[in-house]
N, C-alpha and C positions, 0 to 999 in steps of 0.2 A: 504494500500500500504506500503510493505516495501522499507527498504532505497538500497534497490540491487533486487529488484521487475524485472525479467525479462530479469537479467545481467547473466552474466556465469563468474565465479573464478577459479582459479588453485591455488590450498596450497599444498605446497614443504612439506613432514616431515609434514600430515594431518592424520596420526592413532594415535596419541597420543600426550597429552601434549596441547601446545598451540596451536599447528596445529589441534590437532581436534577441541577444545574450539570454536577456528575462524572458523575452518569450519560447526562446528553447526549452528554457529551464523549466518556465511553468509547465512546456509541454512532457515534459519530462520526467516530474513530480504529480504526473496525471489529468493535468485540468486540459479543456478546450479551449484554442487561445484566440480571440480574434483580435488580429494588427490591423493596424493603419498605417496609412502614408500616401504619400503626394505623387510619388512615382509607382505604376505599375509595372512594370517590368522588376523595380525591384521588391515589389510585393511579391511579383511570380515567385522570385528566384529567392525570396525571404521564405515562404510556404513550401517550396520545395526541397528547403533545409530541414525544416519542422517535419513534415508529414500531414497524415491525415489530421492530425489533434489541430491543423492550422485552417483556419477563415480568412485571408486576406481581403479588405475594404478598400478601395481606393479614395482617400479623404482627408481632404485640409481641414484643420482644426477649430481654424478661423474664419469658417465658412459653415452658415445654419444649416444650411440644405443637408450639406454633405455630413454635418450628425447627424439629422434627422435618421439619414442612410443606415448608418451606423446602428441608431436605436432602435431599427426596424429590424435589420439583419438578426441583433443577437435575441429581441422578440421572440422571431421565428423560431430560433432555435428551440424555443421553450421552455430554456431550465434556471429564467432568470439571469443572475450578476451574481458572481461572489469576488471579484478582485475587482479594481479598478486601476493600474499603472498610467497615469498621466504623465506620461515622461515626453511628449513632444515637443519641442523650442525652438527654439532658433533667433535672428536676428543681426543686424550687420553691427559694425563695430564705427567707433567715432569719436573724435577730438568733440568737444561742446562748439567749435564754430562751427562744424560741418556736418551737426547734426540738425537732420531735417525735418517737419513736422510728419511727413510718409514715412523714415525711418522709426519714429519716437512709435508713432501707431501702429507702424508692422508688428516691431515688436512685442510692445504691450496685447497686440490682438492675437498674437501666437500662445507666449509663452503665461500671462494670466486670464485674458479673454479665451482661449482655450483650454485650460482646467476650467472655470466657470461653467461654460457652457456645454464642454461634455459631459461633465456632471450631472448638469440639470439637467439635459436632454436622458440620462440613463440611471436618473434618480429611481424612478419609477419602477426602473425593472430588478434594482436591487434588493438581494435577498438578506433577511435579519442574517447577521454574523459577520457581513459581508466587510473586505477592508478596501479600505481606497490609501493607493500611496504615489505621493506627490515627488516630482526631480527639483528639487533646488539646483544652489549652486555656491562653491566656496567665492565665488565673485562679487556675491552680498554680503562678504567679511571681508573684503578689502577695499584698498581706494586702490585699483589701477587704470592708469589712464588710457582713453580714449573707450572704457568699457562703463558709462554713467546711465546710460539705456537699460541697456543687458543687464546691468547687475541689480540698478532700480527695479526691474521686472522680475530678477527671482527672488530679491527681498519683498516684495509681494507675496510671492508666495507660502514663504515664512506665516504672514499673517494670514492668508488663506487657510492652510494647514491647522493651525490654533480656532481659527470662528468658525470652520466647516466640522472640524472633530467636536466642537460644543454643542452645533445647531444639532447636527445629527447623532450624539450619543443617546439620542432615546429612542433613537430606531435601532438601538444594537451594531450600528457603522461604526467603525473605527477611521480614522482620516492620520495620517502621518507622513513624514515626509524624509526622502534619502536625500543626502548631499554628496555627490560626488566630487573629488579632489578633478587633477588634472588625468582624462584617461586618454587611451591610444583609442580613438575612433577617426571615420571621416570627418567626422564634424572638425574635431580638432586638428586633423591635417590639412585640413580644406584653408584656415585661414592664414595658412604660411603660402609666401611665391610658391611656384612649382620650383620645386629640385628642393624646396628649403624645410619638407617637412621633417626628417628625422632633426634636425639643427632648432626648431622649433620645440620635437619633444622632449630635448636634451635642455634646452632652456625651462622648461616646466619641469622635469625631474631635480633639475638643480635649487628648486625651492621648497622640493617635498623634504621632508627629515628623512624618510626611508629608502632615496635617491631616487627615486623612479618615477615612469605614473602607470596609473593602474589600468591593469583590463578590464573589458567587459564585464568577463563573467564576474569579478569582485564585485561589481557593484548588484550582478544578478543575484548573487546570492542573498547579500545585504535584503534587497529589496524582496525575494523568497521569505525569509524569515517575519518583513512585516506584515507579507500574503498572508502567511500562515494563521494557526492559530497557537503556535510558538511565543507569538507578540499579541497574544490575545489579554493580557491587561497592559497594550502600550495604544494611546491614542493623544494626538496634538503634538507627538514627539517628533525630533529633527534626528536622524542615522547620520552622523559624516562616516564618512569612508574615502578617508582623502590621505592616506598615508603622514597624520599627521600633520598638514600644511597649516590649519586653523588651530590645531592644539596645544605646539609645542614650541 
């Protein structure tokens, strides 16, 4: 028996990175996982990894319709919501002169107006015991420059994580949130030139305590255990899993 044996998950931003990491995982530990994301092909080839236990959606976060999709699909399915991984984000990066009011709102409608609204759109189908776990970011613990957007919007979710775990602790929801250090994904290679990504991971390992940054799966796991009912009296709490970079 695994620790999600029979449950159904939804992972926000599940073709890649740590959303798929988790979504292996959950599939792996028994539950049915349905991913999202913005590109098909790499849904395909996300679902193709997983197996059968995978649903892929093709669906922007930041876009009503395409929840709606979303709340229909796992409807269908019939056996409710027991997890919820809102881990989708994104956002450009920027000095305060050259940020733009279509950058400022990109952002914000991604990485907080998408937990919001998938939420509420898949309120309804979740079932008592159910957990919902939130991606920060250790970027809402520091000042670095050219990142005042980005980080403003996952310090957001700080405060989500806390009023959503209160509204809904009397439905039996748990609401909590992982913080991931600096990990080896696309996302984080994507914002160095071409040729400059390993020279960029090596600049983020050199501010962890533990020299590195982490993988995927670390953070899957992290986020496994607040699925579970492992973490069944943790709710409003923050997970780092940053090798130390906010701690020490």
């Amino acid at each position: 028996m695994g620790r999600l044996t029979e449950k159904t998950a939804l992972v926000t931003g599940g073709s890649s990175g740590i959303g798929l990491a988790t979504a292996q995982r959950f599939a792996a530990e028994g539950a049915h996982v349905f991913i999202t994301g913005r590109k098909q092909s790499a849904l395909d080839d996300a679902v193709a990894t997983i197996g059968a236990a995978a649903t892929g959606i093709r669906s922007d976060v930041s876009n009503l319709d395409d929840l709606d999709k979303v709340a229909g699909a796992i409807a269908q399915h019939g056996r409710g919501l027991d997890v919820v991984f809102a881990n989708a984000g994104g956002g450009e990066l920027g000095a305060l002169p050259d940020i733009t009011p279509e950058q400022f709102t990109d952002t914000f409608n991604i990485n907080v107006g998408g937990i919001v609204f998938t939420l509420q759109k898949v309120l309804p189908l979740l079932n008592s015991g159910a957990s919902i776990v939130l991606t920060g970011s250790t970027s809402a613990y520091g000042g670095n420059p050219g990142m005042a957007v980005y980080a403003a919007s996952k310090a957001a979710i700080r405060s989500l994580g806390r009023t959503l775990a209160a509204e809904l602790a009397d439905k039996n929801i748990r609401v909590n949130t992982v913080v991931p250090g600096p990990v080896e994904t696309p996302g984080l290679k994507g914002l160095a030139p071409s040729g400059q990504e390993q020279a960029l991971l090596n600049a983020e390992a050199a501010r962890v305590p533990m020299g590195r940054v982490g993988r995927p799966e670390e953070i899957a796991a992290a986020v496994l255990f607040l699925a579970s009912d492992e973490s069944s009296f943790m709710t409003g709490s923050e997970v780092f899993v940053d090798g130390g970079e906010r701690q020490l």
